[in-house]
N, C-alpha and C positions, 0 to 999 in steps of 0.2 A: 591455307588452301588457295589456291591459284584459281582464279575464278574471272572470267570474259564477263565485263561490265555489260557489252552491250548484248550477247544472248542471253545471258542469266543462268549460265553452265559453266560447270568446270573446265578446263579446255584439256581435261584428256576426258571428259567424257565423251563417249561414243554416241553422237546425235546427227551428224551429219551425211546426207547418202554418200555411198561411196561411186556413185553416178559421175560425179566432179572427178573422179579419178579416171573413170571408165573411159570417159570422154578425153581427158587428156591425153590418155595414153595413148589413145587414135589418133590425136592430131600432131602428136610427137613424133609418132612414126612414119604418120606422110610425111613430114617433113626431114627426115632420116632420122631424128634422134628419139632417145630414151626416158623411159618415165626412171626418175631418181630418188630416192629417200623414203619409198615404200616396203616395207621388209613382209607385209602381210602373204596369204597363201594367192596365188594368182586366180585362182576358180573365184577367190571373193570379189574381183573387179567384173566379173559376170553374173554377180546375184546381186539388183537392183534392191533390194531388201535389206543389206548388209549397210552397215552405219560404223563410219570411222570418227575420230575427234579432230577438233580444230588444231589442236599439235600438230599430228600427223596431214592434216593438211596442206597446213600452211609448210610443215615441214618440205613437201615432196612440191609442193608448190613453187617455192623457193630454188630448192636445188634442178628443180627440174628445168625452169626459164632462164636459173642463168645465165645460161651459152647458149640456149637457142633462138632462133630468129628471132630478129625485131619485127613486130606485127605479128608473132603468132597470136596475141589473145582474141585478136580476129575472127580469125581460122575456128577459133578454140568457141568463141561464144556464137556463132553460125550452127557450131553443133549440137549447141543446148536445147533442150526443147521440154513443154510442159509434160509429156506424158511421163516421165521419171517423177515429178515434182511431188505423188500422191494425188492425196484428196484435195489440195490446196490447185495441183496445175490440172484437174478436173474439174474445180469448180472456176477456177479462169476461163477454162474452155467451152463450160454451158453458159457461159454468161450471155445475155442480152446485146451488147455491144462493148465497146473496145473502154466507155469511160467507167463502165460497170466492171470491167475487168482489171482495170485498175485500180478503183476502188476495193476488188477483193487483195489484189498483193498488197494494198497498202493496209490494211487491218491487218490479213495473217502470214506476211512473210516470217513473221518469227518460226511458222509452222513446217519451214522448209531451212531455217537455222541461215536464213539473211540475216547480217546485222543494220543492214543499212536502213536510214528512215528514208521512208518515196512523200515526198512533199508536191501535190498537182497542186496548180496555181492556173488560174485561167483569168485573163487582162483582154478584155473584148474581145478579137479574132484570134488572140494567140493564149496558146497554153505550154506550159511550162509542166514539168516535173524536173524538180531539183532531187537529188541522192547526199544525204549526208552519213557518214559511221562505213562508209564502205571498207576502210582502211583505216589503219594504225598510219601518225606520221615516221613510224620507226620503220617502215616496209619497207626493202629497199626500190629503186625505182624502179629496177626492169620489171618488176613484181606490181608496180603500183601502176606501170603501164599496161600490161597483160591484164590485172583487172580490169580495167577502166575500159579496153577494146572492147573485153568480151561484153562486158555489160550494154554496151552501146551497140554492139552487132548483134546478139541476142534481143534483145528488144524490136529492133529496127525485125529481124527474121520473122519474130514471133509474130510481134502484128501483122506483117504480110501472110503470113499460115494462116492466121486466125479469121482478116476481113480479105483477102484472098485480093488485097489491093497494098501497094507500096507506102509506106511510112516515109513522108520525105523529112529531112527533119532541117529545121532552118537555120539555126545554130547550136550548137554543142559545146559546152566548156567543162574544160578539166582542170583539177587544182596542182598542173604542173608546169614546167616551163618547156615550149617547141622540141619534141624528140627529134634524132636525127630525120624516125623514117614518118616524117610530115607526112609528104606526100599519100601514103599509105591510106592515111585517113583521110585528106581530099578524095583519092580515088573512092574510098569504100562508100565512106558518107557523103560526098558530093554537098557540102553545104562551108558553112565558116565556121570554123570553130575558132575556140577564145581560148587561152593557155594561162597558165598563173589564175585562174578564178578562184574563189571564196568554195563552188562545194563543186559535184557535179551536175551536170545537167543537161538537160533539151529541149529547145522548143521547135514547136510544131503549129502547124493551122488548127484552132481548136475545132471545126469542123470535125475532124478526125476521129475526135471521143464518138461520136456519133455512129460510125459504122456498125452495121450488126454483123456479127462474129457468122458465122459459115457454121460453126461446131456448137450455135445455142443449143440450148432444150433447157427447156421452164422445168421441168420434173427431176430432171439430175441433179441443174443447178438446185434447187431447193433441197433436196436430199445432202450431195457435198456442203452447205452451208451450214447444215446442221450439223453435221460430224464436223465440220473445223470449228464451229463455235462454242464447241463439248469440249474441244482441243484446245481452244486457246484460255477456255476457263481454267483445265487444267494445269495448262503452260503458265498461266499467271500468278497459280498459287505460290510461284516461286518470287514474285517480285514483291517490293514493297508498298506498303499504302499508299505512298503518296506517286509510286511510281502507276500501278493499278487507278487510282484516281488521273493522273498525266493521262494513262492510255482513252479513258474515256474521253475527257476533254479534246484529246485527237480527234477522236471517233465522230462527236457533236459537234463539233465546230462547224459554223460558228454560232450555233445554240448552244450555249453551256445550258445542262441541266442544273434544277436546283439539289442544294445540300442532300435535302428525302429523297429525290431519284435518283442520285449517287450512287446511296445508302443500300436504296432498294436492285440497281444493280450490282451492286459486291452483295448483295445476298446477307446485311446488317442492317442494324438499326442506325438513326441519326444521331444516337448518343452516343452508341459505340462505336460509332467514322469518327465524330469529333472528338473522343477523347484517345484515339486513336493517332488523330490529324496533333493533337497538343502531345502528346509522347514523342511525337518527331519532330517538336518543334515549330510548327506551322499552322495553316487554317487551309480551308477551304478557299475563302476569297484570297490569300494569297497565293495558292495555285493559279488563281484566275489571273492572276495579277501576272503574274512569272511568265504563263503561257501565253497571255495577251504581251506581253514585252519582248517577246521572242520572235511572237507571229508578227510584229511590226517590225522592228528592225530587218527579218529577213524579207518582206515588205516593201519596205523603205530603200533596200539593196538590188535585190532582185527586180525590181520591175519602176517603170513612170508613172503609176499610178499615183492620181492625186493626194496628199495625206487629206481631204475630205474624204475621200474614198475610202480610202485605209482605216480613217476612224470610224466610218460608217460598216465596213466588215467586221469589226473589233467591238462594235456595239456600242461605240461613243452614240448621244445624241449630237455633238456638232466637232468641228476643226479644234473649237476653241477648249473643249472639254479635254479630249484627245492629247492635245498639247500638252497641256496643264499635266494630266496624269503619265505622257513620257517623260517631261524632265524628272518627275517626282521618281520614278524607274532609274532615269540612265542618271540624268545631271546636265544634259543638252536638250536640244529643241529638235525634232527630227529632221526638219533641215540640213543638222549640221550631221546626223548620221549618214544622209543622202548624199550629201558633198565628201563628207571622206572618205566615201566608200571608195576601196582601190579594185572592184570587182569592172570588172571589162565586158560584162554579160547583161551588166545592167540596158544598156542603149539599145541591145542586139533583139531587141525584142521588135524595134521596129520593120526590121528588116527582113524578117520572116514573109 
């Protein structure tokens, strides 16, 4: 069975809106050309309800960018907007303000069939949300460019719709090398972007999270967070323990709960997590370990934050503790993760 690691679906199941198509096909058109590699009935790109699979998208996807302009994913993520998204781009929209809205896509993007993980980081004035899983490195590139616009022009759109005020964004880095049409994204984004970087990314004034959204309301928001949180239980029955154990540890960070409150969220007991956790090999504290070694090195890459600092978010008591337990991790001193890092994005934080 052919099976998409990072949704946790087969990839001709049928879970994806067919809204991504809708959308496309409008901005192929303004631009004279053709939506390609669709064979469905055409009424179906007008019933926002209709759900296609990640074949078929990535299918029409593909054929359909690659002769047309450079910079359409532009164009293309300008169009996107939460009210397709369900109950997931409803409860974005009642949210509180812009850091609360983000914190709902990064819990339930799976509930809109994103694979990508949204990673916010906030370093004093500046905040950061990195994007990793966006893309296979098999994509071809016009495809991996068109992603990447939409993503970054969609965002930038949507917080403007949402705080009815501009997203300026200070730098932007993608994990590929200077496209011909540069320029495109100077004009759109008006900021410096970084090219060949480790994932993607933006940062911005973290003042920003702060805005209150235009489209709250406390009583929707609490209503759609229920229904997604019904959704994602659902959704998760499909992963693995230790992967459903991962998703918490996101969730808390950086309070890890103990082993019992785990337990008590998967709805088990602590006998049956841990000998659950030994059937697949592992434990509890080595999840903690794996995901503390992950949150440091992109850390340690991403940003100038002190490793005092770093060890103190990771719940070391001091530098020297910290240390001691990344060599025991990698094999080096985090120093030398720092220094070899070939990410270009790392310094760009000051300059915001």
């Amino acid at each position: 069975m052919n099976r998409s690691v990072a949704f946790h679906f087969d990839i001709d199941d049928e879970v994806i809106g067919i809204f991504y198509l809708s959308n496309l096909k409008n901005v192929l058109e303004a631009h004279g050309c053709v939506l390609r590699g669709y064979d469905g009935p055409s009424s179906d790109l007008s019933d926002y309800r209709k759900r296609i699979s990640l074949r078929t998208l990535y299918q029409v996807f593909s054929m359909s960018v690659s002769d047309a302009p450079a910079g359409l994913g532009i164009a293309y993520g300008k169009q996107l907007n939460l009210v397709a998204a369900d109950a997931v781009g409803q409860l974005i929209m009642s949210c509180k303000n812009l850091g609360e809205a983000l914190d709902a896509l990064r819990r339930y993007h799976t509930l809109i069939a994103l694979a990508l993980k949204v990673i916010p980081l906030s370093d004093g004035s500046v905040s950061t949300i990195r994007f990793q899983g966006l893309y296979s490195s098999a994509v071809p590139l016009r495809l991996k460019w068109f992603v990447s616009e939409a993503l970054f022009a969609c965002l930038q759109c949507q917080a403007r719709w949402l705080t009815a005020q501009t997203l300026e964004y200070g730098n932007i880095c993608l994990p590929y090398a200077q496209p011909p049409h540069h320029n495109e994204y100077v004009k759109t984004f008006n900021c410096e972007i970084c090219y060949n970087s480790p994932s993607h990314a933006i940062y911005f004034d973290a003042n920003y999270l702060q805005k209150p959204l235009v489209t709250a309301n406390k009583e929707l928001r609490n209503l759609k967070k229920n229904q997604c949180e019904k959704a994602l239980l659902r959704w998760q029955s499909r992963f693995s323990i230790t992967e459903r154990v991962n998703a918490i540890l996101i969730d808390t960070y950086p309070n890890f709960p103990t082993l019992d409150q785990v337990a008590e969220k998967l709805h088990s007991s602590r006998s049956c997590l841990y000998r659950k956790l030994q059937i697949n090999q592992t434990s509890y504290q080595s999840l903690i370990n794996e995901f503390k070694r992950e949150q440091s090195i992109r850390l340690l890459q991403s940003t100038a934050m002190p490793v005092s600092e770093v060890a103190e978010r990771l719940g070391f008591s001091d530098a020297s503790s910290f240390r001691r337990a990344f060599k025991n991790w990698t094999g080096v001193q985090p120093s030398s993760i720092r220094c070899s890092s070939n990410s270009k994005d790392v310094a760009t934080t000051s300059r915001v």
